[in-house]
C-alpha positions as CSV (number, residue, x, y, z in Angstrom):
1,X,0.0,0.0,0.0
2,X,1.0,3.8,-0.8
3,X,-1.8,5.4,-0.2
4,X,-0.7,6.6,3.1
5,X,0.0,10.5,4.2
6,X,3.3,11.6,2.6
7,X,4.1,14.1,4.4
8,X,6.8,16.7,3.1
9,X,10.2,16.5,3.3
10,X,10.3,20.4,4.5
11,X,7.9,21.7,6.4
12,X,5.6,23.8,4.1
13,X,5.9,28.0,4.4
14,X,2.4,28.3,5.0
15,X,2.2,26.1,7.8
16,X,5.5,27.3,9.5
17,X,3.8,30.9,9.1
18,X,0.5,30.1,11.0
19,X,2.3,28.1,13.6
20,X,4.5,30.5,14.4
21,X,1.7,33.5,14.1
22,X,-0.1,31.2,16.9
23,X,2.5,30.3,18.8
24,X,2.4,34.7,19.0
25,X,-0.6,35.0,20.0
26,X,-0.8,32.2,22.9
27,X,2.6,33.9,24.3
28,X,1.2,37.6,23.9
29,X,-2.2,36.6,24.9
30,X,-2.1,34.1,27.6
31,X,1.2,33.8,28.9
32,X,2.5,37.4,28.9
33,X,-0.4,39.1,31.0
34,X,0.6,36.5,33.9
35,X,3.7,38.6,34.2
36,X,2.3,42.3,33.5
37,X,0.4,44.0,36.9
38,X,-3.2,44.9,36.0
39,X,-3.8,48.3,36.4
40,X,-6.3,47.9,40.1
41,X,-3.7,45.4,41.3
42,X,-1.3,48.0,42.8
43,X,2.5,47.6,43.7
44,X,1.7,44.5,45.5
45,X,4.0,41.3,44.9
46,X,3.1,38.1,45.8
47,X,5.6,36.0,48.3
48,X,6.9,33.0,46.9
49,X,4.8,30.0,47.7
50,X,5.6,28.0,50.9
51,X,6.5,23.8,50.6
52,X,4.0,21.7,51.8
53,X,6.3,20.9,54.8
54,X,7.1,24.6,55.5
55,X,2.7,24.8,56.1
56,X,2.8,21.7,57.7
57,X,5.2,23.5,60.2
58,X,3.1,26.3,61.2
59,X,0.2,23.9,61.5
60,X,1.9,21.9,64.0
61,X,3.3,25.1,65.7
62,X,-0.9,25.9,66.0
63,X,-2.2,22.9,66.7
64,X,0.8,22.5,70.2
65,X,-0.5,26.1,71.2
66,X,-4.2,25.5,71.0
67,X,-4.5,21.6,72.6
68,X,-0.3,21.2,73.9
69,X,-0.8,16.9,72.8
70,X,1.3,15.0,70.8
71,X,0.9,14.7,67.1
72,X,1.2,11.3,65.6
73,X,1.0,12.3,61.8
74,X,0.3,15.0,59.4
75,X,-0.8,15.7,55.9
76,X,-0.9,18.3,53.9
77,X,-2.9,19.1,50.7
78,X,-4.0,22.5,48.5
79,X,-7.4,23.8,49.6
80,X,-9.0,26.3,46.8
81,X,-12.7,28.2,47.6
82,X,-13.9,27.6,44.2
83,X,-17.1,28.6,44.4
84,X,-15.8,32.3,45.2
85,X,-12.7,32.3,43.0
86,X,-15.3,31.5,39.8
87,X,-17.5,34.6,41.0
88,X,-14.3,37.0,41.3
89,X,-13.0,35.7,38.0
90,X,-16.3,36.3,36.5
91,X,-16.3,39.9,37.8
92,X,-13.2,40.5,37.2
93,X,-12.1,41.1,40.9
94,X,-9.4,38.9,41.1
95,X,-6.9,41.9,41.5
96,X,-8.7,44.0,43.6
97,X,-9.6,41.3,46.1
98,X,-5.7,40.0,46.1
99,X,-4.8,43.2,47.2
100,X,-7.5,43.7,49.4
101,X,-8.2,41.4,51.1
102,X,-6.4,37.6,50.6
103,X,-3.6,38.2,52.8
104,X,-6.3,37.4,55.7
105,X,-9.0,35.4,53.9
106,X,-6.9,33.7,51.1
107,X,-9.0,31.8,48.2
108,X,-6.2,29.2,47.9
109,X,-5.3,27.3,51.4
110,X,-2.9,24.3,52.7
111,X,-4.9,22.5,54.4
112,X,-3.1,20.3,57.0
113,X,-4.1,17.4,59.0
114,X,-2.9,16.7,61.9
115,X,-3.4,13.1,63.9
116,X,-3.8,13.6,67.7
117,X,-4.7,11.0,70.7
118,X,-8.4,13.5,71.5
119,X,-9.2,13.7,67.6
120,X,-8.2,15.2,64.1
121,X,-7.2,19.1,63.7
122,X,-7.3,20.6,59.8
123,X,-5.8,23.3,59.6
124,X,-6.1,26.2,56.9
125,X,-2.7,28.0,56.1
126,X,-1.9,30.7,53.8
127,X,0.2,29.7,50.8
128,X,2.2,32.8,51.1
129,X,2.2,34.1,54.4
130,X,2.2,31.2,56.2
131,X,-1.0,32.3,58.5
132,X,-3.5,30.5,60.1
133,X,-6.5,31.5,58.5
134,X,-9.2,28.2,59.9
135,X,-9.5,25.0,61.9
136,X,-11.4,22.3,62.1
137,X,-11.3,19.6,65.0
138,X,-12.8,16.6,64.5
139,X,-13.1,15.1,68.0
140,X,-12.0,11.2,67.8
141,X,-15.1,8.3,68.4
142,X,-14.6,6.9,71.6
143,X,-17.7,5.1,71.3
144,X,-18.8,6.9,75.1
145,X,-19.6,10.5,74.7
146,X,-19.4,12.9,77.4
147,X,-22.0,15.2,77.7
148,X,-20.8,19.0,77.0
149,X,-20.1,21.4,79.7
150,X,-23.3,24.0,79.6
151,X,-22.3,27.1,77.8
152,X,-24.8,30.2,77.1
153,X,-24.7,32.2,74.4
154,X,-23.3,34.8,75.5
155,X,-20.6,33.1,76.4
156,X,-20.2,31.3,72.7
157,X,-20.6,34.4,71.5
158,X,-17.9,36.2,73.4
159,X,-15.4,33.7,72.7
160,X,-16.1,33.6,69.2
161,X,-15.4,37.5,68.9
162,X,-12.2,36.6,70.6
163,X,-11.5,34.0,68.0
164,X,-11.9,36.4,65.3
165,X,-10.1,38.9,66.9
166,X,-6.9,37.0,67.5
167,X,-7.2,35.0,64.4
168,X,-7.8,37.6,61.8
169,X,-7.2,40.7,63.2
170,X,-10.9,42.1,63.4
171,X,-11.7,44.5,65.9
172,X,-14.5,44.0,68.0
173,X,-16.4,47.1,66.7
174,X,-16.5,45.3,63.4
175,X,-18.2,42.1,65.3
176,X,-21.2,43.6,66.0
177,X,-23.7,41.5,64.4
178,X,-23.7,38.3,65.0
179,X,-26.3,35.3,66.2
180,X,-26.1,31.9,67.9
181,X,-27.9,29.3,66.3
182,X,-26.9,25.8,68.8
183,X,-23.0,25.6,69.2
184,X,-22.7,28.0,66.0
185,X,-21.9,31.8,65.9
186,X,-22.1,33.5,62.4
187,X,-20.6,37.1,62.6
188,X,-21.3,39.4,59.7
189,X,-18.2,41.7,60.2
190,X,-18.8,45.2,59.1
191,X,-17.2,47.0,55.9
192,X,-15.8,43.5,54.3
193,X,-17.8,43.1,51.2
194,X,-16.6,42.9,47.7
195,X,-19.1,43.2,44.5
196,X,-21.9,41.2,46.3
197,X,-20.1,38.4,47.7
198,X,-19.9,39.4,51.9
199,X,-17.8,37.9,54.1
200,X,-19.2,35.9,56.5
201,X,-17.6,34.4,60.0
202,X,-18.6,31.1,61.4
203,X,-18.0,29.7,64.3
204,X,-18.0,26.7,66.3
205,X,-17.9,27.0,69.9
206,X,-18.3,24.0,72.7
207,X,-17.2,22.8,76.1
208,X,-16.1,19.1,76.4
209,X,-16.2,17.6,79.4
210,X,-12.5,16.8,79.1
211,X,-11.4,20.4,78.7
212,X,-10.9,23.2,81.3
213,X,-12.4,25.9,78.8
214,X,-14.7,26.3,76.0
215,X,-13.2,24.7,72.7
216,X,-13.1,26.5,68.9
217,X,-14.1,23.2,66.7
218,X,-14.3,25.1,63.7
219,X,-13.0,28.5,62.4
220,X,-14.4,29.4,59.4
221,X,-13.7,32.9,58.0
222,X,-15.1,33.4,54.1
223,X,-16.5,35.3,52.0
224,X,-20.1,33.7,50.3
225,X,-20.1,34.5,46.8
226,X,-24.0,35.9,46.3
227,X,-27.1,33.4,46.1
228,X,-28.0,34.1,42.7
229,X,-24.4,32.9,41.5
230,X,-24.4,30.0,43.3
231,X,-27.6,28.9,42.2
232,X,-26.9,29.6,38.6
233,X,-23.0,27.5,38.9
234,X,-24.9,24.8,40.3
235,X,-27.3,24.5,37.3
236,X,-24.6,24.9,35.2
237,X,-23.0,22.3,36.8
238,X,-26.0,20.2,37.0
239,X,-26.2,20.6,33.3
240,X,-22.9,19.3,32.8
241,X,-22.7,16.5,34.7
242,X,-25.6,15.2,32.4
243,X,-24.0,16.0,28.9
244,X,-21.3,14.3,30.6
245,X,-22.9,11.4,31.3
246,X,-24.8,10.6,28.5
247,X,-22.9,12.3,25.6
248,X,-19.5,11.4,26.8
249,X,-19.9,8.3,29.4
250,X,-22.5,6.4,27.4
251,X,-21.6,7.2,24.4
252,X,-17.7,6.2,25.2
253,X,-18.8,3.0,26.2
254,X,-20.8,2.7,23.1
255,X,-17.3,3.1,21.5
256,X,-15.7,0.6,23.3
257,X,-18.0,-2.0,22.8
258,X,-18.2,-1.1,19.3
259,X,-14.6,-1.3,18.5
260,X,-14.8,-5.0,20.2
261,X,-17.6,-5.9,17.8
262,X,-15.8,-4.3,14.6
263,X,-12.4,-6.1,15.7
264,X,-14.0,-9.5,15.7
265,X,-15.8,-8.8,12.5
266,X,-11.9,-7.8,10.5
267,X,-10.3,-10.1,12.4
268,X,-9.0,-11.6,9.3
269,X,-7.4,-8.7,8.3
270,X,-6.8,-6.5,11.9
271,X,-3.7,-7.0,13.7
272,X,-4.3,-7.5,17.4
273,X,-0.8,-7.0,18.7
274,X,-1.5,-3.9,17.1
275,X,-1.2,-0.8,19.7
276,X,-0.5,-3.4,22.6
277,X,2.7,-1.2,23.5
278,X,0.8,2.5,22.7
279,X,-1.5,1.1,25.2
280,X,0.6,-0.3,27.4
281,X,2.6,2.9,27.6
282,X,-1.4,4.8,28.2
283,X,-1.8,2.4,31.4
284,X,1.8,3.1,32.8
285,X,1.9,6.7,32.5
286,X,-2.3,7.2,33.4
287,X,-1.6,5.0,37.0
288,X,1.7,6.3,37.7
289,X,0.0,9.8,38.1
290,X,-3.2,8.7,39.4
291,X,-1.1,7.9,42.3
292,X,0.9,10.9,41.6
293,X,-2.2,12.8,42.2
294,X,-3.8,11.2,45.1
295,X,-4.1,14.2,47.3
296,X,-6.5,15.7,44.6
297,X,-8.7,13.2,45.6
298,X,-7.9,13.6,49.2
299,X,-8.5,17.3,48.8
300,X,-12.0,17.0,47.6
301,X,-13.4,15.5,50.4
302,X,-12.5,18.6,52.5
303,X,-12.3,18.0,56.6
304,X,-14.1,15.2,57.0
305,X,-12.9,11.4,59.1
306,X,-11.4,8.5,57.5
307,X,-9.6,10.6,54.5
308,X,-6.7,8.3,54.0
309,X,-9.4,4.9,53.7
310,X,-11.6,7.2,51.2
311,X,-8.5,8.6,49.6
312,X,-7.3,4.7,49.0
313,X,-10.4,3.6,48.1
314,X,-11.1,6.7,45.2
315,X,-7.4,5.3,43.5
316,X,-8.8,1.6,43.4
317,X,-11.9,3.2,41.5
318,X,-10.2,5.3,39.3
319,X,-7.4,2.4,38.5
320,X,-10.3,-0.1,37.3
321,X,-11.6,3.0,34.7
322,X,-8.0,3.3,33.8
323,X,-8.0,-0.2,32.6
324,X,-11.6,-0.1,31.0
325,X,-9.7,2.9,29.1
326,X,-6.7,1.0,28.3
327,X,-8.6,-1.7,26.2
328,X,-11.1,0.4,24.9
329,X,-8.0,2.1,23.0
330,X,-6.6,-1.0,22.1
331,X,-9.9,-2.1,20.5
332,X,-9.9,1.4,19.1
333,X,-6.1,1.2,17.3
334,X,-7.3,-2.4,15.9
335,X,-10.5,-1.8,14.7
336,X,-9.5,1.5,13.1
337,X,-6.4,0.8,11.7
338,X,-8.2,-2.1,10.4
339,X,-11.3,-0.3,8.8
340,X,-8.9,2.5,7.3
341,X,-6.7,-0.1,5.5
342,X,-9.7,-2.3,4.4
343,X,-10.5,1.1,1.9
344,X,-7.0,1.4,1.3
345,X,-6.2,4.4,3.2
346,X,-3.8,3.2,6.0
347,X,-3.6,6.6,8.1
348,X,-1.3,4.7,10.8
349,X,2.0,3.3,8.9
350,X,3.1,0.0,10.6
351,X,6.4,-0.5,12.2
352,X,8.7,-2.0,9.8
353,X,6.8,-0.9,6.7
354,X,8.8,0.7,4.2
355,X,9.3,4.4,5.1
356,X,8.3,4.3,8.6
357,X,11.0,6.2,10.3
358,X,11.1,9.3,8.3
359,X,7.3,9.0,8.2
360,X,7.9,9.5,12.1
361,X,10.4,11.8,11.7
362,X,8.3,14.5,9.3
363,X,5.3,13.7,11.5
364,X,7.6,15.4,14.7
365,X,9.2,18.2,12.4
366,X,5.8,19.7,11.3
367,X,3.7,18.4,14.3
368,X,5.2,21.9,16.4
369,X,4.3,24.4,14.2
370,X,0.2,22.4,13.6
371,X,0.5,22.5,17.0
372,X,1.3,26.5,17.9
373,X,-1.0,26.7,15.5
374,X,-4.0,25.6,17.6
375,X,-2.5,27.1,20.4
376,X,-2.8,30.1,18.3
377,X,-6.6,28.5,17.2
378,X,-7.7,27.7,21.3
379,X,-6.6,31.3,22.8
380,X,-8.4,32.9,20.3
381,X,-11.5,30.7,20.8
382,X,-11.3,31.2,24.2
383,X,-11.4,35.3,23.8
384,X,-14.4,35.1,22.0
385,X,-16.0,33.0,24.0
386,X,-14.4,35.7,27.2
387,X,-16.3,38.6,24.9
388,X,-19.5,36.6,23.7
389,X,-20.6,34.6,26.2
390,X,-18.8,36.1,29.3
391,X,-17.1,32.8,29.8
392,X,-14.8,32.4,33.4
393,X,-13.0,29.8,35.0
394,X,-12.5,28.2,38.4
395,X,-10.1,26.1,40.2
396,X,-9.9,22.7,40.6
397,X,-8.1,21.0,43.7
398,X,-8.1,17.7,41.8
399,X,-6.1,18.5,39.3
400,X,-3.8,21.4,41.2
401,X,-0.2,21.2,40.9
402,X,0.1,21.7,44.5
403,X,-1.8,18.7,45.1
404,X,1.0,16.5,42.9
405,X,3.4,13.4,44.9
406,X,5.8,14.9,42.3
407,X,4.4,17.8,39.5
408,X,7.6,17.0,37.2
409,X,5.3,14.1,36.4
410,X,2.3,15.8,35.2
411,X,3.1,16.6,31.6
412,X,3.2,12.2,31.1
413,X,-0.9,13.1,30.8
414,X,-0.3,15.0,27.9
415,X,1.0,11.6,26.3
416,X,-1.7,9.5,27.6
417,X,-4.2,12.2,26.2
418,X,-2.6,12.2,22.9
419,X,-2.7,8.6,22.7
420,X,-6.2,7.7,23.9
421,X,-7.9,10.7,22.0
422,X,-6.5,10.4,18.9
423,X,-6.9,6.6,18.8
424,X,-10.9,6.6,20.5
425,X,-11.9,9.8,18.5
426,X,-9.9,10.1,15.2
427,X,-8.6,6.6,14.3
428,X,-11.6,4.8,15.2
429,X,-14.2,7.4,15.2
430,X,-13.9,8.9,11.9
431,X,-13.3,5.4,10.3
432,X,-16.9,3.8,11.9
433,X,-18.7,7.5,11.8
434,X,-17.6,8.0,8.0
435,X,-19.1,4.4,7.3
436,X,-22.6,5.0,8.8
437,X,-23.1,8.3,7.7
438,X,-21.3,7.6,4.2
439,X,-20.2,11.5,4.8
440,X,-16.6,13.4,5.9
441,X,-17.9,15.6,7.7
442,X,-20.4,13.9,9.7
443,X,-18.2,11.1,10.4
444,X,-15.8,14.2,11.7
445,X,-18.2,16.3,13.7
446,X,-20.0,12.7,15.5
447,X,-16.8,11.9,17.5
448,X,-15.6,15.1,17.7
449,X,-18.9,16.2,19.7
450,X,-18.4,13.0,21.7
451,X,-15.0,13.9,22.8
452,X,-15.8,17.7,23.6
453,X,-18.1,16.9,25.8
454,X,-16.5,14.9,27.5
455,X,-14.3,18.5,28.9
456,X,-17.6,19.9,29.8
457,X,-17.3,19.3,33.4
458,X,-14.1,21.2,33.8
459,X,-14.3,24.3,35.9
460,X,-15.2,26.4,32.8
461,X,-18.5,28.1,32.7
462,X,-20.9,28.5,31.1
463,X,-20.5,24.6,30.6
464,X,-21.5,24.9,27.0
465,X,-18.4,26.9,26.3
466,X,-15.8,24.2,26.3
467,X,-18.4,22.1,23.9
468,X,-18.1,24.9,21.5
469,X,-14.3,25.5,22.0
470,X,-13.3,21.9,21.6
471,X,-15.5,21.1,18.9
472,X,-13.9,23.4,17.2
473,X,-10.4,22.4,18.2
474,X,-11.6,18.7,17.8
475,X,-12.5,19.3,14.2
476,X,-8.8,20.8,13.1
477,X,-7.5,17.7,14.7
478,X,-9.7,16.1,12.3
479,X,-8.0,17.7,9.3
480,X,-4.4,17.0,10.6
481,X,-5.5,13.1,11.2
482,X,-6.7,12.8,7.6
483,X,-4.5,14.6,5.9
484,X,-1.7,14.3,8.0
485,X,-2.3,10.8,9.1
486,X,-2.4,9.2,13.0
487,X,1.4,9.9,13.8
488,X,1.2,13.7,13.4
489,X,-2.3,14.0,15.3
490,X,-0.5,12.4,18.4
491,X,2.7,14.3,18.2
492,X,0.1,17.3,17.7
493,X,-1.8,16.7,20.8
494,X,1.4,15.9,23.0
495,X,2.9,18.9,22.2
496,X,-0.1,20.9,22.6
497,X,-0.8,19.5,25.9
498,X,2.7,19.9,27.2
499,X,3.4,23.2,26.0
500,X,-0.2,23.9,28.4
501,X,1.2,21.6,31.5
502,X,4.6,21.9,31.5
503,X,4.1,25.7,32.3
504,X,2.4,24.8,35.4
505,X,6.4,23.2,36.3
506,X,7.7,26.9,35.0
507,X,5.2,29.0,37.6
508,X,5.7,26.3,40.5
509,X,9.4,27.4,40.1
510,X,12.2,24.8,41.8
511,X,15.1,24.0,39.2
512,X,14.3,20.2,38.8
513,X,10.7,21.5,37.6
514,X,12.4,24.1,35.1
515,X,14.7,21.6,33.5
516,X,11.4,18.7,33.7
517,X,9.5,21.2,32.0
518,X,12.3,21.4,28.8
519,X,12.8,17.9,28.6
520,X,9.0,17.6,28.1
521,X,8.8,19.9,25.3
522,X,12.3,18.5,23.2
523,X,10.6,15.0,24.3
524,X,9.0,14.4,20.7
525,X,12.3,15.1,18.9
526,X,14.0,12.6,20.9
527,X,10.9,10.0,20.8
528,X,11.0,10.1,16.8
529,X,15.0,10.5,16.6
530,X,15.2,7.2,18.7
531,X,12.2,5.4,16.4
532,X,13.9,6.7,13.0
533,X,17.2,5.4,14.2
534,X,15.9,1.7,15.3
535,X,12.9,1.6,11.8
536,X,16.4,2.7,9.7
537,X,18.1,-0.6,11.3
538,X,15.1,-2.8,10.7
539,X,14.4,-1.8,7.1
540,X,18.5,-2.4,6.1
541,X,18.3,-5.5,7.8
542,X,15.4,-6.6,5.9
C-alpha cells in the first residue's frame, strides 16, 4: 500500500507561518499578561509559595499552642474556595480582592491534618504568608460521649469574637452582628464586602467535658459569593454533569463495545498485537499519576474522618476506569487501523513498513508548528467566547499542581491524552462514523462532539463553552488526522498539551521542575529520533 499521508520532506511555508503567528498569540495573549500587573492590582508582589512541609510546620506550631498533645501524623494538601474564585473571575475582581483582602481570607489554602490522641485538627494556612486562617477539629469516636459542659450564648458568643479577633485581626467594633444558632456563631463583620459576595464568620464553639475551657471546633472565615451565583453554577454544573454522562460516558462505552464488535468482525485482516505497547505505555503513565495525584482526591473530600481509607479507596476506583480505558483504545487502534486499511487508506503506517522512520520523523518536524497553531486557534476561541458569552473559569483542587506526589510528572498526561484521543476519537471514530453516515464531515463532527463533551465538566462556565471550543479544536485535529495521518495528530496533541502543563512546572518554580518542563517539550524530537534510528536498522536488515 502507498496510499498513506506523505508528508513533506520540509515543512511547508504556509504552515510554519500560521504556527508560528499562533505560537504569538498564545505567548502575547495568555502567557504574557501573567507577568504584567493589572492596572487595580497596585505595587503589591506576591511571596513566593511555601512547601508543603514549610505549612505543615506552622500547622503543627498551632495545633501545640491551642491543645499542647502530641501529634502522631500529618498531611498536607491544597485547599481552593472555588465557588468564590469562579465569581471574582467572572467579575473581574481577582486583582482588587488580592490586594485587598487575601492576605487574611486567602481563596487558595494548605490544608493540614494533623493526627492527635483526643481527635483530628485541619488546619487552613496561607500559601504565602504562612498564617492560620481556619481549623477544624474533629473530636476522635470513643464510642462513650461525654456530655458538654453548659455554655450560654453569650458566652459562645464572646469567645467567638475573641476568636476572630486573635485570628484575623478584626476588631471588636466590626463584630457587631452576630447570632447563635446551637453551638454556631455567624458574625457578619462590618465593611468587608466585595461586589456582592460578603464575608461571613462562622464559628463553632463547645465545652467538652474533658477540657478546662470552651473549645473552637471550627473557624471558618469566608467570603459567600451571592445566592444568585451560586444557584446559577450549580445549574450549570448540573447541566454538565448530564452531557457528561450521556454524551460522553455512554456514548464512550458505546465506542468501546463497538470497537470489540468491529475487531472481531476484521479479524482476518486486523492485527491484534496492534497498539498493545501505545497502550501499554497509556496504562503506565495514566496509573503512575493517578497515584501521583492522590491528594487531589484527598483534597475533595475537605475536613471530614477517614480521608486516608476514602483517599485509598477513590485510587482503586479510578485504577479499574483506567484499565476499562486502556482496552477500549486498544480495540480502538485495531479496529481503526483495520477499517482504514480495508479502503485502502492506511492513516497509521506500521512499524517495519517501508518508510516508517522518516514518516515519524516529518510527522515530529511539522507536528510543532500544527501544534502552535492551535494554540494560536484555542486562545483565540477562548477570547471570543471571554467577549460573547462572558465565559470564566475556576479552580480545581483535583487536578492542582500543588496537590502533585511529584508535579515533574504531570506533563506524562499530555501523552496519555494524545494517545487515547486520537486513537478513541480520530482513528476509530472517523473510520466507523464516515461508514454510517457515508459522509466526511459527519463522520468528523459525531466523535468530535463526543470527545468535547466529555471536557464539559471542567471548571469552565458557562458549561457549553468548552463544547463549543473543543468542537472546534476537535474538528482541526480532524484535518491533521486525515490529511496528516495518526502519527502527526498524536505528536500534535502531546505537544499541545505539554506546552499547556509543562508551564504549570515553570510558575511552580524549583530547578528540577524548570529543566522537567524542557525535557518535556524536546521530548517528541527525541521520541521520533530514537524510532527513526531503530525503523532505519530494521528496514536495512530486511
Amino acid at each position: 500500500m502507498s496510499d498513506y499521508p506523505l508528508l513533506p520532506q520540509r515543512i511547508p511555508r504556509s504552515i510554519m507561518f500560521v504556527g508560528l503567528l499562533g505560537l504569538i498569540i498564545f505567548l502575547l495573549l495568555q502567557i504574557v499578561p501573567l507577568f504584567v500587573p493589572s492596572s487595580d492590582s497596585g505595587n503589591a508582589e506576591s511571596s513566593p509559595v511555601l512547601t508543603r512541609e514549610e505549612a505543615a510546620a506552622k500547622a503543627i506550631a498551632f495545633a501545640k499552642s491551642r491543645f499542647n498533645e502530641p501529634i502522631s501524623g500529618t498531611h498536607t494538601v491544597h485547599q481552593s474556595d472555588s465557588m468564590l474564585y469562579g465569581y471574582l473571575s467572572k467579575e473581574h475582581q481577582l486583582d482588587t480582592y488580592g490586594k485587598t483582602y487575601d492576605s487574611k481570607f486567602p481563596t487558595d489554602t494548605f490544608q493540614t491534618e494533623l493526627t492527635m490522641n483526643s481527635g483530628t485538627l485541619f488546619v487552613q494556612v496561607h500559601m504565602e504568608n504562612g498564617q492560620v486562617t481556619g481549623w477544624t477539629y474533629l473530636p476522635a469516636n470513643t464510642g462513650t460521649k461525654a456530655k458538654d459542659r453548659y455554655l450560654s450564648d453569650w458566652s459562645r458568643l464572646m469567645t467567638a469574637r475573641q476568636a476572630a479577633v486573635s485570628t484575623s485581626g478584626f476588631r471588636l467594633s466590626d463584630l457587631k452582628d452576630a447570632k447563635v444558632a446551637g453551638n454556631v456563631v455567624t458574625i457578619q463583620p462590618k465593611g468587608y464586602s466585595i461586589g456582592d459576595a460578603a464575608l461571613t464568620v462562622k464559628v463553632t464553639v463547645d465545652w467538652p467535658a474533658s477540657a478546662s475551657k470552651p473549645v473552637i471546633m471550627k473557624y471558618d472565615p469566608k467570603f459567600r459569593a451571592p445566592d444568585s451565583y451560586t444557584s446559577y453554577v450549580q445549574k450549570q454544573k448540573n447541566l454538565a454533569s448530564t452531557l457528561s454522562l450521556y454524551g460522553s460516558m455512554l456514548m464512550n462505552a458505546l465506542l468501546f463495545l463497538l470497537a470489540i464488535i468491529t475487531a472481531i468482525r476484521i479479524r482476518k485482516i486486523a492485527l491484534f498485537r496492534r497498539g498493545l505497547a501505545l497502550c501499554l505505555l497509556f496504562l503506565g503513565f495514566y496509573i503512575v499519576n493517578n497515584y501521583n495525584m492522590a491528594d487531589g482526591i484527598r483534597a475533595t473530600l475537605g475536613a471530614r474522618p477517614n480521608t486516608e481509607a476514602l483517599t485509598a479507596g477513590g485510587l482503586i476506583i479510578s485504577n479499574i476506569f483506567t484499565v476499562l480505558m486502556g482496552l477500549a483504545i486498544w480495540f480502538s487502534l485495531v479496529s481503526g487501523d483495520g477499517l482504514w486499511r480495508r479502503l485502502g487508506k492506511p492513516l497509521w503506517l506500521r512499524y517495519g513498513e517501508q518508510g516508517y522512520g522518516s514518516h515519524v520523523w516529518r510527522s515530529m518536524k511539522i507536528s510543532y508548528p500544527l501544534a502552535f497553531a492551535l494554540l494560536g486557534a484555542q486562545t483565540i476561541l477562548l477570547l471570543g467566547l471571554d467577549r460573547s458569552i462572558g465565559s470564566w473559569s475556576t479552580t480545581s483542587v483535583e487536578s492542582s499542581p500543588y496537590n502533585m506526589m511529584l508535579p515533574l510528572l504531570f506533563p506524562l498526561l499530555a501523552w496519555c491524552a494524545a494517545i487515547s484521543e486520537e486513537a478513541l476519537y480520530r482513528l476509530f471514530g472517523i473510520a466507523v462514523f464516515e461508514r454510517l453516515f457515508k459522509r466526511r464531515f459527519l463522520g468528523c463532527l459525531v466523535p468530535t462532539i463526543i470527545w468535547a463533551l466529555g471536557h464539559v465538566s471542567y471548571p469552565v462556565f458557562p458549561a457549553y463553552s468548552r463544547l463549543i471550543e473543543l468542537t472546534i479544536v476537535g474538528l482541526l485535529f480532524c484535518w491533521i488526522f486525515i490529511r496528516f495521518g495518526f502519527i502527526t495528530a498524536v505528536f500534535t496533541h502531546a505537544i499541545l498539551d505539554t506546552v499547556l502543563m509543562s508551564f504549570d512546572l515553570f510558575m511552580i518554580g524549583a530547578a528540577v521542575n524548570v529543566l522537567a518542563a524542557i525535557v518535556y517539550l524536546v521530548l517528541p524530537v527525541g521520541v521520533a529520533w530514537v524510532l527513526m534510528k531503530v525503523a532505519g536498522r530494521r528496514e536495512v536488515v530486511v
